[in-house]
C-alpha positions, 0 to 999 in steps of 0.5 A: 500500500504505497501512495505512489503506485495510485492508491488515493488515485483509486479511493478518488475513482471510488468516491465518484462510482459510489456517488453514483450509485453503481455496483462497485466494490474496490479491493486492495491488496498488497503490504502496508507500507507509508499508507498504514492500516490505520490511515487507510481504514480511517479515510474510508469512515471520512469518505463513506466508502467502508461498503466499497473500499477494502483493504486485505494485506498482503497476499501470497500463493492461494489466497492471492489466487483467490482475489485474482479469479473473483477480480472484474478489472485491475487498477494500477494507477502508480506514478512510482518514481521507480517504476519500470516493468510491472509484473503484477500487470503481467500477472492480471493479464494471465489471469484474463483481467483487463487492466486500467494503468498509467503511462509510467516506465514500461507500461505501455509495452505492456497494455495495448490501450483499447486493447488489453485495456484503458491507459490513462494520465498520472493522478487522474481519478476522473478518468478511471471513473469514467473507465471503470464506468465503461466496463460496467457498462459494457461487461463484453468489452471488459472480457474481450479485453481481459482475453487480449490481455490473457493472448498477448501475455501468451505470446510475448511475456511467458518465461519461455518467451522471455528466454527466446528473446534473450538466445536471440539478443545473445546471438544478434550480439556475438554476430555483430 
């Protein structure tokens, strides 16, 4: 829970979709960190979102797996500083989630905007609104894009693939 990887982002898109009365619930996951238990809990009684936002800690192996196959959509709006290639988008593809991310470090190598999913501005909780929005509305396009997302992880970021990339570069390398 790291303010940078877009969690206020997040709670601010909750706030709109709950104002509006649409069906939504936002779960987090991931170790507290510089957003403590406390402070999140607290800023979910201030907002009225305790029926909307929950925060479960860190998860691992099958309990992780749990909240992956109940998940509609990932969220990832960071601004991280150091954000780079985030394998947790890899991991939402696999499981045919389509995924609404920024345009930080490598991102947009990995989701195909309109595609695989919605690619949106740092800090802009309006626009994830209105994204999230547009898959509750059209649920078919949440799943053709989850499917995309789950065929393009298959064809460029299984770890076979990876190792294919890299005999290739080796040998384009010992060529030159």
């Amino acid at each position: 829970m790291i303010a940078e990887k877009g969690v206020w982002t997040i709670v601010e898109a909750a706030k709109i979709l709950h104002e509006k009365n649409l069906p939504v619930e936002f779960h987090f996951v991931g170790k507290w960190s510089d957003i403590t238990e406390d402070m999140f809990f607290h800023a979910m009684k201030e907002f009225h979102l305790e029926d909307v936002c929950f925060a479960h800690g860190g998860k691992y192996g099958k309990e992780k797996d749990e909240f992956w196959a109940a998940a509609d959509v990932f969220v990832f709006p960071t601004f991280y500083h150091n954000e780079c290639f985030p394998l947790v988008l890899l991991e939402a593809m696999q499981h045919h989630l389509p995924c609404i991310s920024t345009t930080e470090g490598g991102i947009p190598g990995i989701i195909d905007d309109k595609e695989t999913g919605f690619l949106i501005e740092k800090h802009d909780f309006h626009t994830l609104a209105d994204k999230l929005e547009y898959f509750i509305e059209h649920p078919e396009e949440s799943k053709r894009m989850g499917e995309n997302g789950y065929r393009k992880f298959h064809d460029k970021f299984t770890l076979r693939k990876f190792e294919e990339s890299m005999v290739y570069i080796l040998n384009d390398c010992l060529k030159g």
